[in-house]
MINU-708957 format. One record per residue: x, y, z of N, C-alpha, C in turn; residue in three letters. Coordinates in steps of 0.001 Angstrom, whole numbers, plus 500000, padded with zeros to 6 digits. Example, Ala and Ser with C-alpha at 12.3 -4.5 7.8 and 13.67 -1.06 7.14 Angstrom:
REM residues 2
513190494310507800512300495500507800513200496700507800ALA 512850497750507080513670498940507140512900500030507870SER 
//
This chain:
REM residues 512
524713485742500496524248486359499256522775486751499394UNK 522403487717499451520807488514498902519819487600498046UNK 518452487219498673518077486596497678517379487089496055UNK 517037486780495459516429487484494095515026488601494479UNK 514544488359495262513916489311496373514431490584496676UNK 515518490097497411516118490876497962516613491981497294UNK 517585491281496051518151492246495203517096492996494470UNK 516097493065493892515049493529493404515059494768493993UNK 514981494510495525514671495355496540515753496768496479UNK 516505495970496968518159496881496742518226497716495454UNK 517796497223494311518234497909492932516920498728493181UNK 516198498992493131514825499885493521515241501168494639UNK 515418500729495741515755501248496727516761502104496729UNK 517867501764496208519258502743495729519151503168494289UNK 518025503583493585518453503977492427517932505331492567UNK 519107506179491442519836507684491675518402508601490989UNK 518094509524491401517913510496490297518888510746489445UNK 518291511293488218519075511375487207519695512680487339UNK 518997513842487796519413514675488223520584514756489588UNK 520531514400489901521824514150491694522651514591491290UNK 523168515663492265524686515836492255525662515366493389UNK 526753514935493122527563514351494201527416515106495364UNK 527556514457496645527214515438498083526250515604498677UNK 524958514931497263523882515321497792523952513946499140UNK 522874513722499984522851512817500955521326512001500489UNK 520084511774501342518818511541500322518426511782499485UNK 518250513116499346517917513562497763518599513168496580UNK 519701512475496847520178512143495431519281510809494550UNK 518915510191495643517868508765495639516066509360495427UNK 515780508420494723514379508507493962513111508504495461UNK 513525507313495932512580506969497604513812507537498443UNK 512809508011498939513189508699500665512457507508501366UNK 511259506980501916510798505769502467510580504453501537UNK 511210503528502570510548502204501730510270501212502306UNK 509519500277501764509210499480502529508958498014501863UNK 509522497198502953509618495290502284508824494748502788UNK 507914494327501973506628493754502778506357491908501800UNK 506387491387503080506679489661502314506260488790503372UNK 506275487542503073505860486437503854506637486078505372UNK 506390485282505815507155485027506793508319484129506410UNK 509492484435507017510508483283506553510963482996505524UNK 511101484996504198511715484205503196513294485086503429UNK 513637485676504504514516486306504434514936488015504520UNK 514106488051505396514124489799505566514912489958506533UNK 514891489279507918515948489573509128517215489755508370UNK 517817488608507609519168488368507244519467489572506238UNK 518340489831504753518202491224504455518726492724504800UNK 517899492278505931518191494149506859519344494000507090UNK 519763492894507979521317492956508374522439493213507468UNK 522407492576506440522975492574504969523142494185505172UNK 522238494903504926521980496055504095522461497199505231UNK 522181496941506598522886497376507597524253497755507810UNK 525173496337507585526288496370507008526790497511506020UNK 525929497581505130526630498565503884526308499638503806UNK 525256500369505059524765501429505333526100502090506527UNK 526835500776507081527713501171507993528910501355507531UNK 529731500467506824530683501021506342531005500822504565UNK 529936500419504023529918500678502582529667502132502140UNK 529628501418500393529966503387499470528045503438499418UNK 527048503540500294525799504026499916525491505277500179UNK 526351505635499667525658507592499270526522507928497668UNK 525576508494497100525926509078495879527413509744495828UNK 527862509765494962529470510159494654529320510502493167UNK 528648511092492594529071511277491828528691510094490174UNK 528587510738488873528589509561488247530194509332487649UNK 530657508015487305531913507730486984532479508040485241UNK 533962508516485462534164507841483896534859507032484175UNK 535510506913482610535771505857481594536930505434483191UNK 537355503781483567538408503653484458538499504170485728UNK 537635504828486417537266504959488065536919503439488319UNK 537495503691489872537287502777490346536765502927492010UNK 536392501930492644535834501886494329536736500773494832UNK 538321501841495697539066501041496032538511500721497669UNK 538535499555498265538442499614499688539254499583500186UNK 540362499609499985541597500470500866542119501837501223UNK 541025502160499816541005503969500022539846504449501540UNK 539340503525502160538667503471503113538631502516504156UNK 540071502011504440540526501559505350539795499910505526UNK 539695499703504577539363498213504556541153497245503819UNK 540793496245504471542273495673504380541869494141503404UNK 540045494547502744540356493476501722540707493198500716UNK 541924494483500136542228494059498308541180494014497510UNK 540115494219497944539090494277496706539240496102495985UNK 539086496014494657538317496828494037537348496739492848UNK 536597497769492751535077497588492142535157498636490743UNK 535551498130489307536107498900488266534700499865487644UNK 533919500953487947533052501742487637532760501784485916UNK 531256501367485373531354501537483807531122503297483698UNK 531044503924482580531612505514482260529418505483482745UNK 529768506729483734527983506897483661527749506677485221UNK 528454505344485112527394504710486562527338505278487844UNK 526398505194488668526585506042490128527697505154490899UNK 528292506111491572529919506368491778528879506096493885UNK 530353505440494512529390505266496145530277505667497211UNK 530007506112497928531110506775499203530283506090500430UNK 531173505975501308530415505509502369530209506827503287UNK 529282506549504824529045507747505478530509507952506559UNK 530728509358506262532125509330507513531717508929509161UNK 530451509307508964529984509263511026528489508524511190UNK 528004507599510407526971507013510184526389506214511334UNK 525035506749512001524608505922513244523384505404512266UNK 523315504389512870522099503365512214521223502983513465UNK 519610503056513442519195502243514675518018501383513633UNK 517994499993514685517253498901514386515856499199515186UNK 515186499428514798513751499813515335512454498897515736UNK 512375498650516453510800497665516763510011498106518132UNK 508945497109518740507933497618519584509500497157521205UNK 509854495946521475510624495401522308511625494618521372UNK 512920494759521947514147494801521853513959493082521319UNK 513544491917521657513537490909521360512871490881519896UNK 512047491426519448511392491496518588512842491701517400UNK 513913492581517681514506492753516725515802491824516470UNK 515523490727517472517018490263517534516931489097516225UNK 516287488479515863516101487851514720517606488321513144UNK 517085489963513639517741490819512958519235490735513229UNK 519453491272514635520725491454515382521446489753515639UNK 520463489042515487521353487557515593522205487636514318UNK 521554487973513087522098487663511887523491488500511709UNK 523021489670512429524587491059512060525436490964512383UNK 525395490348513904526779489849514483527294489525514098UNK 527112487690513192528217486887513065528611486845511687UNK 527803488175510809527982488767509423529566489428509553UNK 529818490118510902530463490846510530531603490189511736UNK 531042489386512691532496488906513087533055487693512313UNK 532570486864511469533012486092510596533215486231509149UNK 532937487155509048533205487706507313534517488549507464UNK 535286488991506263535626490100506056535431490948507228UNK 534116491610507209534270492974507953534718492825509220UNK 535610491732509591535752491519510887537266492082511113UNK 537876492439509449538686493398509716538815494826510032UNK 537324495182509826537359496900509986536733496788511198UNK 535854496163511458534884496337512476535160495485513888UNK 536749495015514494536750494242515252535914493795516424UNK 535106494499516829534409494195518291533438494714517477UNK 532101493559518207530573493642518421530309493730519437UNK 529041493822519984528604493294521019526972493697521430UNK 526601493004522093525049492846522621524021494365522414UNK 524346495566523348523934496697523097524521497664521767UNK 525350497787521426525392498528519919527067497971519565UNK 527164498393517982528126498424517394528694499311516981UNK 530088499574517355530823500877516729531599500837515778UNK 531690502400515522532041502052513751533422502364514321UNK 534150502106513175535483502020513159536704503184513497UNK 535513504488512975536033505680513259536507505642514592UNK 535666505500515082535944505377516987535228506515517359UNK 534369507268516492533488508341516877531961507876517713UNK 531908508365519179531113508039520014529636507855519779UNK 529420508499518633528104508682518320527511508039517181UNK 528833507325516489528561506686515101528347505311515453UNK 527387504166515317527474503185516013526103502708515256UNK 525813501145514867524549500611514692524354500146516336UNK 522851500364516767521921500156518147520639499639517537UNK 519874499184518854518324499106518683517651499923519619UNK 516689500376519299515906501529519624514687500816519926UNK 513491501023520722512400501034521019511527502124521724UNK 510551502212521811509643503246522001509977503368523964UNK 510773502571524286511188502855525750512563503668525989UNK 513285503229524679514548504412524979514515505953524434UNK 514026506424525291513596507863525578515041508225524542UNK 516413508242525429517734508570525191517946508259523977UNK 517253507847523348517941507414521694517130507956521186UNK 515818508564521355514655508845520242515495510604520253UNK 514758510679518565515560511775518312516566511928517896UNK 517947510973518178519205511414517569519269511224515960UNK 520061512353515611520411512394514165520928511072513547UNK 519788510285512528520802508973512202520755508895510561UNK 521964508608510194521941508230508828521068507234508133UNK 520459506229509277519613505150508420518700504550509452UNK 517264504194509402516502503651510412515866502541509535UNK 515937501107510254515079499792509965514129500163510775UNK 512901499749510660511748499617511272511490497719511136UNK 511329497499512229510794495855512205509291495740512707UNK 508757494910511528507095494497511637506408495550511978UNK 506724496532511077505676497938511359504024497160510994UNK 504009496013510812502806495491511146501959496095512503UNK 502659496067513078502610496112514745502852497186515198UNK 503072498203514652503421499557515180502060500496514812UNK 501590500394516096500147501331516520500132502165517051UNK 498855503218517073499139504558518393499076503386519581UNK 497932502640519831498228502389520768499439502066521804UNK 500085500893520844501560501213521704502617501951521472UNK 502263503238521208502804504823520900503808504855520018UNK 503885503254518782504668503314517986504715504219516900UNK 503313504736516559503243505985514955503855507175515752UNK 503602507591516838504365508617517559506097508354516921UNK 506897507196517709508186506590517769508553506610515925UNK 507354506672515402508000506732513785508424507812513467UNK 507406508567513459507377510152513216509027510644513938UNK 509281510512515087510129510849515271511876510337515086UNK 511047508940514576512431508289513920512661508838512492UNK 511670509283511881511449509726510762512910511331510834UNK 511296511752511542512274513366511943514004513496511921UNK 514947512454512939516045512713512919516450511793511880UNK 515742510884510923516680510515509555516625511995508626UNK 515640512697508734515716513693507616516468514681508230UNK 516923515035509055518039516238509899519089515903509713UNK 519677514492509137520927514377508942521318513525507385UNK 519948514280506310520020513388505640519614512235504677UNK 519220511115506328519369509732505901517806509450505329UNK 517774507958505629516763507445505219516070506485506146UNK 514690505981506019514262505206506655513790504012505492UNK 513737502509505837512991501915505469511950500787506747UNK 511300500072506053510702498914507398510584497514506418UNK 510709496537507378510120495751507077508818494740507582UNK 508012493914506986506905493709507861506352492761507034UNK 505444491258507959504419491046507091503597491669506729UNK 502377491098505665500996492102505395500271492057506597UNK 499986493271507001499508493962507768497843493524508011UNK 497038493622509325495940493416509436495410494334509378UNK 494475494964507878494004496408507890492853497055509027UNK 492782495881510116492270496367511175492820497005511858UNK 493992496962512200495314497801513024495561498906512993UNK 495434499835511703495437501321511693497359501177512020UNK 497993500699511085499667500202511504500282501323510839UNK 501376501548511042502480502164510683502383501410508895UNK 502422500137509527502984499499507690501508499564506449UNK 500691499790507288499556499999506698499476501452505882UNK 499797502738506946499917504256506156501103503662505530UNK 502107503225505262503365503316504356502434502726503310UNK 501585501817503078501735500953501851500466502070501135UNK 499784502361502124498448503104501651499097504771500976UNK 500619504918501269500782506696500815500556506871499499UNK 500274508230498888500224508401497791501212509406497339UNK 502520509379498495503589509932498392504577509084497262UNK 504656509827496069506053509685495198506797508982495609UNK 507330509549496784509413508831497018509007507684498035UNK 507974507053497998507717505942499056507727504587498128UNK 508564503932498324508968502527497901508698501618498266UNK 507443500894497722506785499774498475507151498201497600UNK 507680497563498616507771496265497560507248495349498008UNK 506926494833497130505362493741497848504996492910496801UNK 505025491764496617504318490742495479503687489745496416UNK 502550489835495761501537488534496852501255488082495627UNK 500527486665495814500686485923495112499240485923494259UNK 499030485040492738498260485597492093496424485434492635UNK 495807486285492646494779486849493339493731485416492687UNK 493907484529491229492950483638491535493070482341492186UNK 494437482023493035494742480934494102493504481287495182UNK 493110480455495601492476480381497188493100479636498417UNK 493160480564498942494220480165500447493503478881501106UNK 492626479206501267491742477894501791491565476805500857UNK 492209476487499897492488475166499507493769474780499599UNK 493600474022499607494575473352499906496122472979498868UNK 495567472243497270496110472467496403496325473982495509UNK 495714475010495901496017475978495577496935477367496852UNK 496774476147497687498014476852498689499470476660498959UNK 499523475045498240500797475059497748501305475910496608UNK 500276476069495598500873476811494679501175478266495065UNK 501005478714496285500761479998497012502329480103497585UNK 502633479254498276504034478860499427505138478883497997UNK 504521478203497033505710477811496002506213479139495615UNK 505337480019495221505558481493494440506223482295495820UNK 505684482086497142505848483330497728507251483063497943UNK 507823481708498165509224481159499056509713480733497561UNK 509571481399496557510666480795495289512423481163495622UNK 512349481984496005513613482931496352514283482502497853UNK 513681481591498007514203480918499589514008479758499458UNK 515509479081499346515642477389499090515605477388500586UNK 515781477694501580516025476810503174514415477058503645UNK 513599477304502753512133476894503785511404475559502868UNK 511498474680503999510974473685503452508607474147503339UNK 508374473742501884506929474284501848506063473221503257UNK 506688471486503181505735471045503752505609471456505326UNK 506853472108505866506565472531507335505835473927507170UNK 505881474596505875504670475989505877503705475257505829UNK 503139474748504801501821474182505083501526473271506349UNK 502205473009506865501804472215508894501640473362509256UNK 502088474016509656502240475615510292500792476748509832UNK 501023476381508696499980477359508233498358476768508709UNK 498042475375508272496792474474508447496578474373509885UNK 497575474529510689497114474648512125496326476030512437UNK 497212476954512398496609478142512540495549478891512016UNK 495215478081510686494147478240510048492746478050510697UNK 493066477057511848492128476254512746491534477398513718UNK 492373478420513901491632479291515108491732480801514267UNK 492691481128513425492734482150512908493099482265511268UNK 492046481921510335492490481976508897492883483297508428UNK 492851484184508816493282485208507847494504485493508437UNK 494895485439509883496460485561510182497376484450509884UNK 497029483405509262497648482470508677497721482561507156UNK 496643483245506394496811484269505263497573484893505035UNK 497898486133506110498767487078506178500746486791505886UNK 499981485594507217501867485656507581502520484514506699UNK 501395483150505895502352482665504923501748482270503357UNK 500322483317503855500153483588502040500254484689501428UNK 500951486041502331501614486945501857500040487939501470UNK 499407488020501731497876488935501498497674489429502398UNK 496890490685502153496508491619503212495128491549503386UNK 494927490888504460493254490858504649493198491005506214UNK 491791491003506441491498491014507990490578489818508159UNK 489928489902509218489116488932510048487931488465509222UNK 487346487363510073485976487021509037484772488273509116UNK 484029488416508497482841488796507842483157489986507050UNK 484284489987506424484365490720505130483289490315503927UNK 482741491312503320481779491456502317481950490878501231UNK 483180491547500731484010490414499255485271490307499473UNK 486260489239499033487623488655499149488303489673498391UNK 489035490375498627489879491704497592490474491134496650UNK 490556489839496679491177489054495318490263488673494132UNK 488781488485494764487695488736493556487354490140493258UNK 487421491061493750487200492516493618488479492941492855UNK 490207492374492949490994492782491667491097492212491049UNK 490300490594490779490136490198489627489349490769488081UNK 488355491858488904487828492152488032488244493566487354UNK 489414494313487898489969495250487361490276495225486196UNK 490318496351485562491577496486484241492377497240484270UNK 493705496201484905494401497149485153495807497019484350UNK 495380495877483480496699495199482524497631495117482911UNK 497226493869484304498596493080485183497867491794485144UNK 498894490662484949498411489394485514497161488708484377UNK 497303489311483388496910488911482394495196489791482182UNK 495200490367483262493716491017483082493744492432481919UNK 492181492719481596492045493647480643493377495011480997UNK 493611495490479637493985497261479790492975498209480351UNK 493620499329480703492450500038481500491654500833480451UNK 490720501255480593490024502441479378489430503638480204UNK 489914504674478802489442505959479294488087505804478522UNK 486978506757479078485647506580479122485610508289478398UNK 484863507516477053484719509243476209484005510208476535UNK 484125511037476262482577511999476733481570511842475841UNK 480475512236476473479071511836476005478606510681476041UNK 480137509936476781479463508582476764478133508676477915UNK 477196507615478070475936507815478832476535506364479834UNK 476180507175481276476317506287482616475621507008483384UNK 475753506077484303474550506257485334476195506725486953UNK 475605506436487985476130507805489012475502507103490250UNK 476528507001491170476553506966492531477559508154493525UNK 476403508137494488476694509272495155476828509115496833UNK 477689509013497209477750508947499115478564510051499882UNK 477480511019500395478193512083501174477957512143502411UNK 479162512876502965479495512916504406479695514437504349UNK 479494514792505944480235516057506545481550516292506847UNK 481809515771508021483213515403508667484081514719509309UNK 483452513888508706484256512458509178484737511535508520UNK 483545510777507934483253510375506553484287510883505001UNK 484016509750504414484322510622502808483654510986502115UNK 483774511419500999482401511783500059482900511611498729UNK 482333510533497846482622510341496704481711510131495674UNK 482267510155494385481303509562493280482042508814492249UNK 480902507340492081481513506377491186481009506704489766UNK 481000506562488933480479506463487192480715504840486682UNK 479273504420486088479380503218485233478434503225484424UNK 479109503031483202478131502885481950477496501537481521UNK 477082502091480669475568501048480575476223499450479940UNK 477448499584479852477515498192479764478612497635480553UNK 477811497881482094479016497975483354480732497689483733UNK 480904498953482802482156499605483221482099500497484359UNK 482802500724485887482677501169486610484107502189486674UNK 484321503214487284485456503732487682484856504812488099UNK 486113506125488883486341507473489633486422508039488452UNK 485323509045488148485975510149487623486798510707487940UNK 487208512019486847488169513071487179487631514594487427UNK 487682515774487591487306516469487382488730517421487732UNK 487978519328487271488861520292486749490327519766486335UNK 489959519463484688490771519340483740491472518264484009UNK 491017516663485083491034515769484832492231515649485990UNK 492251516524487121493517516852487984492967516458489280UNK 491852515878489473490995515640490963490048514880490680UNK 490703513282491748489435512406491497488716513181491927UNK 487066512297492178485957512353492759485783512065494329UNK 486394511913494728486642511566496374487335512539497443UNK 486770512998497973487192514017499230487281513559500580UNK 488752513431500970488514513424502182489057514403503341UNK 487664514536504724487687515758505493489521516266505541UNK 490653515188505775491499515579506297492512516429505351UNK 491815516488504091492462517276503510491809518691503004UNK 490873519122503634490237519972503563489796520614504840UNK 490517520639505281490494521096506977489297520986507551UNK 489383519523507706488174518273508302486805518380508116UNK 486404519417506246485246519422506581484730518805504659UNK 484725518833504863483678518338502857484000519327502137UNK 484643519636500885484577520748500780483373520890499322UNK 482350521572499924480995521047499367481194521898497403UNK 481812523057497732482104524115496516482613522826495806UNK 483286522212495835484310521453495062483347520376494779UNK 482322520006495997481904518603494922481104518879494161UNK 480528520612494061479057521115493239479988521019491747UNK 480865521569491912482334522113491070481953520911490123UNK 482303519770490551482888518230490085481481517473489492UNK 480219517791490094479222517250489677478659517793488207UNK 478577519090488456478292520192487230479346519779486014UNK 480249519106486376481417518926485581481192517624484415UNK 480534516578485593480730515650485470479184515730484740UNK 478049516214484532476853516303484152477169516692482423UNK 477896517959482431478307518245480787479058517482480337UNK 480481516348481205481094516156479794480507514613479418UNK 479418513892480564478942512704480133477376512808480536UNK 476623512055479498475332511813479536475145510741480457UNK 474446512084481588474046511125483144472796510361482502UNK 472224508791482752470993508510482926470584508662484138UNK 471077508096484868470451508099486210471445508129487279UNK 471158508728488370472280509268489428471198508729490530UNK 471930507558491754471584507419492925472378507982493813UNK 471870508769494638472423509617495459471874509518496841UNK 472911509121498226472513508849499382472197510485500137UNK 471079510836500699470398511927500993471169512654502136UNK 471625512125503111471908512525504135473288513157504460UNK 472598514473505032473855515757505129473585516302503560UNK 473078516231502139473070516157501215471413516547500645UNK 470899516570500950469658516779500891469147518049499657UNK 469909519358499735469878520122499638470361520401498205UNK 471371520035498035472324519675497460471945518943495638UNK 471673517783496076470231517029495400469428517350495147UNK 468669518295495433466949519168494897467611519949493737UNK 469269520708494469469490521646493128470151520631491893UNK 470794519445492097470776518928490532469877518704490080UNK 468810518137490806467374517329490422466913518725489070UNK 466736519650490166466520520757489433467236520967488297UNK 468687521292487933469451521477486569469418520247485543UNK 469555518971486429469488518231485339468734516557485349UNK 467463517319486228466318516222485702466000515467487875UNK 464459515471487708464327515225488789464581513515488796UNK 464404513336487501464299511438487397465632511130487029UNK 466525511889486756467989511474486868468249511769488131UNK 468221512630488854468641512576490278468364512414491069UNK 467987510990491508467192510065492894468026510065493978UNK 467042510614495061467545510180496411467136508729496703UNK 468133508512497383468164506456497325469107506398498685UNK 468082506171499781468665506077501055469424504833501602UNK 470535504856501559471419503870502094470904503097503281UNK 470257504081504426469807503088504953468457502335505453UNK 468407502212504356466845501420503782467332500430503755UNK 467327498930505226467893497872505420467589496568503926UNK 466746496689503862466071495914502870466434496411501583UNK 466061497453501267466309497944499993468119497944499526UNK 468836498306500065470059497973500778470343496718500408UNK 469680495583501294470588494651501336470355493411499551UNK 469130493694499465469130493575498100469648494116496878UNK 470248495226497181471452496153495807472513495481496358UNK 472614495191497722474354495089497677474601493262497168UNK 473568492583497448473638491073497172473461491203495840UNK 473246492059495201473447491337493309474577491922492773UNK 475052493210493592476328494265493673477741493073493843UNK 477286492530494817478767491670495309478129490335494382UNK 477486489910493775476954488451492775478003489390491384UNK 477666490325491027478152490365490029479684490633489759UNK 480509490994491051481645491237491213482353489324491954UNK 481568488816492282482367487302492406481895486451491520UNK 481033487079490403481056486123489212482296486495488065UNK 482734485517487960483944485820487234483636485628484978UNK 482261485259485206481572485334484037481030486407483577UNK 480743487320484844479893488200484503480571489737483526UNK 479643490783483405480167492113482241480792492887483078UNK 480288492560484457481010493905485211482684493805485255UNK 482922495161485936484711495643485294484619496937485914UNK 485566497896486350485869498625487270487396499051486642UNK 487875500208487255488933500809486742489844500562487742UNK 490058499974488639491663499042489399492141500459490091UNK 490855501352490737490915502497491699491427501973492577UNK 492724502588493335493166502438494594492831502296495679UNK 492008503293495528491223504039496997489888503019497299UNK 489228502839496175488392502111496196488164500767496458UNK 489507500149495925490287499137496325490266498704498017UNK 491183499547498191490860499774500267489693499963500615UNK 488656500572500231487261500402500536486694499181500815UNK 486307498553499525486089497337499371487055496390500745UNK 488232496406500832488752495392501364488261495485503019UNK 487666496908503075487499497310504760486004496634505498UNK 485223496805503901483838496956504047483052495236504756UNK 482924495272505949482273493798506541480855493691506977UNK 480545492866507003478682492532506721478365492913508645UNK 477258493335508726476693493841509879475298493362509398UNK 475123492379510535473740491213510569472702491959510855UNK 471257491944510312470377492695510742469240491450510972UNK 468126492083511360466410491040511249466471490351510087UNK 466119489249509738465253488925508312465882488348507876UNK 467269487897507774468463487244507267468605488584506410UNK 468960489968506726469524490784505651470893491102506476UNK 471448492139505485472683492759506406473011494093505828UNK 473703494984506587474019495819505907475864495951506272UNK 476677497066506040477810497419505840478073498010506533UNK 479399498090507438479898498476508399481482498699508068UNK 481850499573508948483776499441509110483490498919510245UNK 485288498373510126485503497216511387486467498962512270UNK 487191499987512341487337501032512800487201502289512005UNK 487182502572512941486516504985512323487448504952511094UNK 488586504071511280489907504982510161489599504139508832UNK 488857502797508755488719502599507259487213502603507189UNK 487495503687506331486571504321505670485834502987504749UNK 484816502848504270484072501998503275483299503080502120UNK 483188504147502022482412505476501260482302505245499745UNK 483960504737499136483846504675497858482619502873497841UNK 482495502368498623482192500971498379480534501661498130UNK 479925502211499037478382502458498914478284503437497878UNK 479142504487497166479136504932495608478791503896494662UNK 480141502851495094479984502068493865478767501153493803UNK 478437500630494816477202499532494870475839500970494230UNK 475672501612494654474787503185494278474475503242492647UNK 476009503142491902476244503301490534475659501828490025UNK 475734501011490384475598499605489649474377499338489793UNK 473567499695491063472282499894491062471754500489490103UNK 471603502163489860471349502969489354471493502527487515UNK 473069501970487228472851501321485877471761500157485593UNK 471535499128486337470960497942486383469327498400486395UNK 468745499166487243468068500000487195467618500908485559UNK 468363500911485265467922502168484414468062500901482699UNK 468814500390483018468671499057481755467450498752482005UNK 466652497732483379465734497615483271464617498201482646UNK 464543499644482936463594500678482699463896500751480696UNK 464600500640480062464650500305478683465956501173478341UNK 466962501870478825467912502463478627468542501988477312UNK 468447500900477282469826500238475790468776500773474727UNK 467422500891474727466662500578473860466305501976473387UNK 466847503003473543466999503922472579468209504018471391UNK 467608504301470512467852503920469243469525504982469409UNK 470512503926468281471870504857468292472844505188469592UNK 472196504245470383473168504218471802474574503633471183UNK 475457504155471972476763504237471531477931504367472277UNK 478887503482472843479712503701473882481041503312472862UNK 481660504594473437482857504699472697484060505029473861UNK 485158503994473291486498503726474447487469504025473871UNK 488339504557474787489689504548473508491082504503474903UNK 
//
């Protein structure tokens, strides 16, 4: 049986557009990709296999919706178990695939057998051991007896399998699937022949080390629609490194899995903690973090969201005319280039701009790798009329130019150049920047930005002279850009309070 996990998963994963018409093949389904992302050991091998099974000779393709008395006979499909499944008037109706190849996907073939241990003796000891008589070690054939229809495992070494048209692809521990070992290549093209015939892909994986630049990392990071990410980590004010709050961690993540005993996770986990705490994080406190000298814990940085989950504030839209202050970090082509907004009684978030259809954040790769500078003049000018800037810190470089002409439209003392890397000056904004985001007393609050989100989680301390530090990525691909906006903006507010900002008469911040 599927655990409560599991099924979650499944009812997500197979649910219809409302629109579908029978025949369709993917498109009738909401996700085209998805992905199960969970602890170690609460049941994903046995999962996939499960779901394998019913990708092979179950009804998972749309049929149609039912009336009143349809039914899903399995004898009408050559199953010899007397079952049938009585359809309510409405519901999606299921056909199975006539020629359905399935491949099990990972870096080496051992990696997936966890998986393939479980499928075997699913289907030579169950039921399906009537349709499906013979298994065996290298692939399984379907019943048709058609040469090409068959569940296999695939790896980035079988040349001969990459490419073929398949109705359904598992991916295992796309944790681990890097250019380096030419696995994002091996996706893409596992990708390619599920959509030529169709099918679908999903993966499964622990949380990912956002140092890796992983396969499971772009899945969780898309801002693609039909991508189905399921993922519950556990609540962000536990600390892994205690001890009594790491049982309460094991309890939530393994609720749905009676056969893991917690006290051999916690042996398991407290060892490994000894040489590597955050991959002992990962793999059995279900969080996505990386290595030590991260800046702030991403669990105090979404504590302070409002994002009205988990008991925290609702989010608020920010009126116009309201008065905030402005951080600014631009790049050419490599880099991102964004801008944060926080008002004077530190609320932080991304604007919007033209008609509220485009954050504030550009990046090169979607602008054919270069800034696209029209657009951020566009967005600034935008952002100047519909809210009363006080003060705008803005990092100079590549930007220079840029800055003289707002200074010019709208005030040389609202628009400060404020050089990022001014070690000192720097490391003192970012130490009261990150004080006021791990005080859990404090006013500050932020709008539960995505993007910004991943910023923050990338952004790690780089030791300088003096006991200061400044900010670094741990690789080229995570970006930190929205993080030096936002530290920019909180400055720039804190700053401009000092200077007497509240203390004009009839100040007024209005939320709705």
């Amino acid at each position: 049986m599927p655990t409560i996990d599991h099924k979650v998963y499944l009812a997500n994963w197979y649910e219809v557009r409302p629109t579908a018409k029978a025949g369709e093949r993917n498109t009738a389904f909401v996700y085209r990709l998805g992905q199960w992302m969970a602890a170690q050991k609460v049941g994903k091998s046995p999962g996939v296999a499960a779901e394998a099974c019913l990708e092979f000779v179950g009804p998972c393709l749309f049929d149609g919706r039912a009336e009143e008395g349809e039914a899903y006979v399995c004898a009408d499909h050559g199953c010899p178990c007397g079952e049938m499944y009585f359809y309510e008037a409405g519901e999606p109706k299921g056909r199975p695939w006539a020629t359905p190849r399935i491949q099990l996907a990972a870096v080496v073939e051992d990696q997936v057998e966890n998986t393939w241990g479980a499928l075997v003796p699913m289907i030579d000891d169950g039921p399906l051991s009537n349709l499906i008589p013979k298994t065996g070690e290298a692939f399984i054939r379907h019943p048709s007896g058609n040469r090409d229809s068959r569940i296999e495992i695939v790896t980035s070494k079988a040349d001969s399998k990459l490419g073929a048209r398949v109705s359904r692809a598992f991916g295992d521990e796309t944790g681990l699937w890097t250019d380096s070992n030419n696995m994002k290549k091996f996706q893409r093209t596992l990708r390619r022949g599920a959509a030529g015939m169709g099918g679908r892909v999903s993966e499964s994986t622990n949380p990912f080390d956002p140092a890796e630049n992983s396969v499971a990392q772009d899945t969780f990071e898309s801002s693609q629609k039909d991508v189905y990410k399921h993922y519950f980590p556990p609540p962000v004010a536990l600390k892994f490194e205690l001890k009594r709050d790491r049982e309460q961690i094991f309890r939530f993540n393994y609720s749905g899995s009676p056969w893991v005993d917690i006290r051999s996770i916690e042996s398991e986990s407290a060892a490994l903690a000894e040489t590597n705490p955050a991959e002992a994080e990962r793999f059995f406190g279900n969080r996505i973090v990386a290595g030590s000298g991260h800046w702030v814990r991403e669990a105090d940085w979404v504590a302070k969201g409002l994002d009205g989950k988990a008991g925290r504030g609702e989010p608020i839209t920010v009126a116009p005319r309201t008065k905030v202050c402005l951080g600014f970090d631009g790049s050419d082509n490599n880099d991102w280039t964004g801008i944060r907004l926080e008002t004077l009684d530190y609320y932080q978030f991304t604007p919007t701009y033209l008609e509220g259809s485009r954050p504030t954040l550009w990046k090169p790769t979607d602008w054919g790798n270069r800034i696209p500078r029209s657009e951020v003049m566009a967005a600034m000018d935008e952002l100047a009329n519909k809210f009363e800037i006080v003060r705008g810190y803005c990092d100079p470089m590549f930007w220079e130019t840029e800055i003289d002409t707002w200074g010019a439209k709208y005030g040389e003392k609202v628009f400060v150049k404020w050089p990022t890397n001014s070690i000192g000056r720097m490391h003192a904004s970012l130490e009261r920047f990150r004080t006021d985001i791990t005080n859990k007393d404090s006013d500050f609050h932020h709008d539960a930005d995505l993007e910004t989100k991943f910023h923050m989680r990338n952004a790690i301390i780089r030791a300088r002279p003096g006991q200061k530090y400044i900010l670094g990525k741990p690789a080229d691909h995570q970006k930190i850009d929205q993080v030096m906006s936002s530290a920019l903006a909180h400055e720039a507010v804190c700053d401009a309070i000092a200077s007497g900002a509240l203390d004009v008469a009839g100040d007024e911040y209005v939320y709705f």
